[in-house]
C-alpha positions, -999 to 999 in steps of 0.1 A, spaced: 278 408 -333 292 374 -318 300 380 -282 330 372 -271 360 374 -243 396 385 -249 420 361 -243 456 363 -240 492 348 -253 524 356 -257 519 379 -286 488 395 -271 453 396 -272 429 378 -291 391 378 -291 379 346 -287 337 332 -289 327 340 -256 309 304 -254 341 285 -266 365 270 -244 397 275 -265 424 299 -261 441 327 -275 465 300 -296 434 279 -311 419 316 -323 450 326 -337 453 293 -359 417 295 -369 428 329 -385 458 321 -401 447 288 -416 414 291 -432 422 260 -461 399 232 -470 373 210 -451 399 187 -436 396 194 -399 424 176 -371 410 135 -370 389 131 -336 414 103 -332 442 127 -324 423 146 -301 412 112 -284 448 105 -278 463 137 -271 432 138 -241 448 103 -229 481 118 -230 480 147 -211 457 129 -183 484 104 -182 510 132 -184 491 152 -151 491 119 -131 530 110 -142 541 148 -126 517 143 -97 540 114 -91 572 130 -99 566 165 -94 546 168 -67 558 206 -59 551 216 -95 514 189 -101 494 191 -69 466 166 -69 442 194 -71 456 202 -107 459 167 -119 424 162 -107 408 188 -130 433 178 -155 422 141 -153 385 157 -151 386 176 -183 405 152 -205 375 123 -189 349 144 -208 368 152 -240 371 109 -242 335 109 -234 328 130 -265 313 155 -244 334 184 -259 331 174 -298 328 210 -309 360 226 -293 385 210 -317 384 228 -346 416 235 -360 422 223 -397 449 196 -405 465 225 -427 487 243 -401 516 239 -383 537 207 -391 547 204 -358 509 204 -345 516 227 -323 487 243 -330 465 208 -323 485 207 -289 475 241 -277 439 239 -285 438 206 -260 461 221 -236 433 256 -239 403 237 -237 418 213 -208 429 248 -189 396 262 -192 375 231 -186 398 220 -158 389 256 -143 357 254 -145 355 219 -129 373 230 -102 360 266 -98 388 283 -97 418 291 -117 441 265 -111 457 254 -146 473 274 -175 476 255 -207 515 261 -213 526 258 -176 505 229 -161 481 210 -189 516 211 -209 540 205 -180 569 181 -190 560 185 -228 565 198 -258 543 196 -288 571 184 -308 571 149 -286 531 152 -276 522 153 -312 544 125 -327 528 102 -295 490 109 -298 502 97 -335 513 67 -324 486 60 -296 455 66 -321 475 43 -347 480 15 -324 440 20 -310 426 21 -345 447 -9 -358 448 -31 -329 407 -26 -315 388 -18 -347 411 -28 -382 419 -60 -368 386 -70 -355 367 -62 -388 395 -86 -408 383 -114 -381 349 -109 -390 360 -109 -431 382 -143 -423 351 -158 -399 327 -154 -430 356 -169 -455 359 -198 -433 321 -203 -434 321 -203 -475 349 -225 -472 328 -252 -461 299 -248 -472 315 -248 -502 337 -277 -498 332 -304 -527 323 -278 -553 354 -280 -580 351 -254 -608 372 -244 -638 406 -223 -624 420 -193 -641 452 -179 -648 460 -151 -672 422 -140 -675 424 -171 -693 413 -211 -685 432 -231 -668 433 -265 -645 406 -273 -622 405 -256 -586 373 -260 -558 363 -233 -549 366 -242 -512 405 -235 -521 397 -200 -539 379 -189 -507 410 -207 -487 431 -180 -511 415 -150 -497 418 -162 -465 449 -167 -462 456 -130 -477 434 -112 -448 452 -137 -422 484 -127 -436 477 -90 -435 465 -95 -403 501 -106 -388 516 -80 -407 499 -51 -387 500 -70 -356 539 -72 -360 537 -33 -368 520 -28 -331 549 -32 -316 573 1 -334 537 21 -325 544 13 -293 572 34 -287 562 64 -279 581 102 -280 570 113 -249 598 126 -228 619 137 -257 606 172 -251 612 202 -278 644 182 -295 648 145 -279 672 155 -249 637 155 -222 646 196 -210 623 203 -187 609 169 -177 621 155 -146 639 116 -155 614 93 -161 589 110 -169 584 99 -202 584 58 -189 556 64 -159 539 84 -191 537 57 -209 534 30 -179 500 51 -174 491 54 -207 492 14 -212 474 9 -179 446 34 -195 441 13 -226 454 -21 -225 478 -10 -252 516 -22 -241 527 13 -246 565 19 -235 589 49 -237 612 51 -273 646 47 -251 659 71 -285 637 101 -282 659 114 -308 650 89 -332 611 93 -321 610 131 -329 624 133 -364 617 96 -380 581 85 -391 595 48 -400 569 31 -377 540 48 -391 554 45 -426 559 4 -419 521 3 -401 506 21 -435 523 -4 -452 510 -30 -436 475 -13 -445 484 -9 -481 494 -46 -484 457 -53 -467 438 -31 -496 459 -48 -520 445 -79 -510 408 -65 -508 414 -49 -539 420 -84 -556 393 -104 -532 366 -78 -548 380 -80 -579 375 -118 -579 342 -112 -565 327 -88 -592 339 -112 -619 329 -143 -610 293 -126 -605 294 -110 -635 265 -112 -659 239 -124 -647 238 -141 -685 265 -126 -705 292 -128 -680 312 -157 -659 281 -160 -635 294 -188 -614 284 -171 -580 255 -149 -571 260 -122 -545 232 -105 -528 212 -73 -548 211 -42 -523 199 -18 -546 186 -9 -582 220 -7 -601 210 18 -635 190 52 -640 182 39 -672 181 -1 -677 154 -15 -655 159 -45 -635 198 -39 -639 217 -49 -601 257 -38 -600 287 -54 -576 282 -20 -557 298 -30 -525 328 -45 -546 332 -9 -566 330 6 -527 359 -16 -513 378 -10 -549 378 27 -541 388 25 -508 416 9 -515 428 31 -543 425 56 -518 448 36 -494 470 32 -521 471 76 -528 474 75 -489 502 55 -484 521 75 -514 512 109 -493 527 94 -462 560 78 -475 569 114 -488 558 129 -455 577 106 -439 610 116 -459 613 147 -452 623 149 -414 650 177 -409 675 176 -381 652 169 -351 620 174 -364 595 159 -390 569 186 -396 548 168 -417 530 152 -387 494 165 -395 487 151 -429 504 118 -427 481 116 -391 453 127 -413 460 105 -440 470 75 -417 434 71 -396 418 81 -428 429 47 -441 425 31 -413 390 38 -412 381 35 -447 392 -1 -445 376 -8 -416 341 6 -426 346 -5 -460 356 -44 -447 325 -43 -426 304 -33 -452 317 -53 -479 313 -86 -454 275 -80 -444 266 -66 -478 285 -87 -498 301 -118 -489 282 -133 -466 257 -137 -495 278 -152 -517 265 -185 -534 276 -207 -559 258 -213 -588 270 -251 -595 253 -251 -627 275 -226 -637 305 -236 -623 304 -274 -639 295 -263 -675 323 -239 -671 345 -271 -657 339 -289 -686 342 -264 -713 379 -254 -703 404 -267 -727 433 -266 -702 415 -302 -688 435 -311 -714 468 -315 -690 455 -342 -674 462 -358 -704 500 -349 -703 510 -381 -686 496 -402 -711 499 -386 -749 527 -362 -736 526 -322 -735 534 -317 -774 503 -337 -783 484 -323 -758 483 -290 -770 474 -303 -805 441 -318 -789 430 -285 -775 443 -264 -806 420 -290 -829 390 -287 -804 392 -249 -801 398 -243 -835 366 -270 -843 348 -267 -820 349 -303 -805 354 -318 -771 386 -327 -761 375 -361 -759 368 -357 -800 395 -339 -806 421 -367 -787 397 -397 -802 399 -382 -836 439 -374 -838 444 -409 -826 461 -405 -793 436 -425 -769 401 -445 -777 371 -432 -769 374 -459 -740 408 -448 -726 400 -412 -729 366 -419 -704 394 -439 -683 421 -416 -672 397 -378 -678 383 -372 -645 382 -331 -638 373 -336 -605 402 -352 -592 422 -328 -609 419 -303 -571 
């Protein structure tokens, strides 16, 4: 039989694993939620540990008859090792529970007690009266939501785009020169280089990097000080702007107090905007692939105007076969996004009175995102499209197959007569300098004179 030591809450006694260093509350939850795999994101924890050390140190300041530095000091102790990932295995309360996350904020107030008293060797902290002083789940939760948001966006999303945009910009030149047949429709049209399709993806990662820089800001404001219901009971004024003072000091994020704490407990509209932000960046690797896999396709019955690099035997079956594998990864990814983003604009809607308690899932669905696209960008740069080459071969034959060549010729025969070259050439299969030569609209001589593709960029 497990051994284990009774501990105790306000509805009584609860065995708990002897060698665990949660509480009574933590026990409890593991009983009365046993649903799926989905445990709390270690991103929560990691911010609810730099919340409640910045919390101890904000009452050590303020509340120095209630905090004594020998509390805050095991405090600070404890929550130093939980950010150290020295205490991975005592968080293990599923993201189906509470909405509130109260849960989630007693099993790190527990473990903080108990660690903190062991630190210190001696019982100095309870989790409710000390690790929690000044809070309430109901504003703790909401801000380790923000504070793991704006951490995961601003020091590993955004990074991986610049690594994405740095590889672009590479291709771009490297590139530079190369025009190739454009399309529109699925269907041929004028001439583009393909220095300007790179610049096209580009500009989309740039541009979804602004938008979740600009969303930084609303996860910035944080709940803490709001308390059970946004009036701050029983946290002494200010605490909630020191908290946060010490919190950006901590992590170079410019964290500030939400001067409406009513607002900050019952609205998710910065996380909802954030996501956004994040859905608009897998729709733009959702197309960038999508290019990708198509203009590799083949290798001889498909467009086959870039070569991307083989990573791995592509079919059970068909020898020799290589699939866009790191294309189908970022595809899926991004579907998921997508699904996640849907999960957390309905989370977000259903805030009653002055509470959201939907704050689990949309935190689990959130980082998930957020580090889905991070991994997946990574990947898809190192394994993908810093291999990318183009086949110029491919890419001129192409050029001068299209039909749609034929608007150069607008200026000179007019659009009406135009489309009766390429209609003849299709339909004959002719170039359009047969076609035009034939119908009578230009010599063979002029046609040579004002047809030059590559200008057409």
């Amino acid at each position: 039989m497990e051994n284990t030591r009774i501990e105790r809450d306000s509805m009584g006694e609860v065995a708990v694993p002897a060698e665990r260093l949660w509480g009574a509350q933590t026990q409890r939850s593991l009983m009365n939620f046993p649903i799926g795999w989905e445990k709390m994101p270690a991103e929560i924890i990691r911010a609810f540990a730099l919340l409640k050390k910045a919390a101890a140190q904000a009452n050590l300041a303020l509340k120095p008859d209630k905090m004594s530095k020998e509390k805050a000091d095991a405090i600070t102790a404890a929550c130093d090792e939980i950010l150290d990932g020295r205490l991975p295995d005592e968080f293990p309360l599923a993201v189906w529970q509470t909405g509130s996350g109260t849960q989630s904020n007693m099993n790190v107030n527990e473990v903080i007690a108990n660690r903190g008293n062991a630190i210190a060797g001696n019982k100095l902290l309870h989790p409710n009266d000390d690790v929690n002083m000044s809070q309430s789940s109901n504003d703790t939760f909401p801000t380790a939501m923000h504070i793991a948001a704006a951490s995961v966006i601003k020091n590993e999303l955004l990074p991986a785009i610049d690594v994405l945009i740095g590889t672009l910009r590479r291709l771009e030149q490297e590139n530079e020169g190369i025009v190739k047949s454009g399309r529109t429709h699925l269907q041929d049209a004028v001439p583009v280089s393909f220095s300007q399709e790179i610049s096209g993806w580009r500009g989309m990662l740039e541009a979804d990097k602004a938008q979740l820089t600009v969303s930084l800001s609303g996860l910035c404001q944080l709940a803490i000080g709001g308390t059970a219901v946004g009036t701050g009971l029983n946290a002494c004024a200010g605490f909630g702007d020191k908290a946060a003072e010490l919190l950006a000091e901590e992590t170079g994020i410019p964290f500030v107090s939400n001067p409406n704490k009513f607002h900050a407990l019952t609205s998710l509209d910065r996380i909802v905007f954030a996501h956004g932000a994040m859905k608009a960046l897998a729709a733009d690797m959702m197309k960038i692939a999508n290019d990708v896999r198509w203009l590799s396709s083949g290798p001889r019955c498909g467009l086959g105007e870039i070569t991307i690099p083989e990573n791995e035997p592509g079919s059970s079956i068909m020898p020799g076969k290589v699939n866009p594998t790191q294309c189908e990864a970022v595809t899926m990814v991004a579907v998921q996004v997508m699904g996640n983003d849907a999960t957390v604009g309905i989370a977000a809607s259903q805030g009653n009175f002055q509470l959201n308690v939907f704050l689990p899932v949309t935190a689990y669905n959130f980082l998930q995102s957020a580090r889905l696209l991070t991994d997946g960008i990574l990947s898809f740069e190192k394994r993908c499209v810093s291999g990318i080459r183009a086949n110029r071969e491919k890419m001129n034959e192409n050029l001068y197959r299209s039909l749609m060549l034929v608007t150069s010729l607008n200026p000179y025969i007019g659009y009406d007569n135009a489309a009766r070259v390429a209609k003849k050439a299709y339909k004959e299969n002719l170039s359009l300098r047969e076609a035009c030569v034939q119908l009578g609209y230009l010599s063979a001589e002029e046609f040579d004179k004002v047809f030059h593709p590559e200008e057409l960029v």
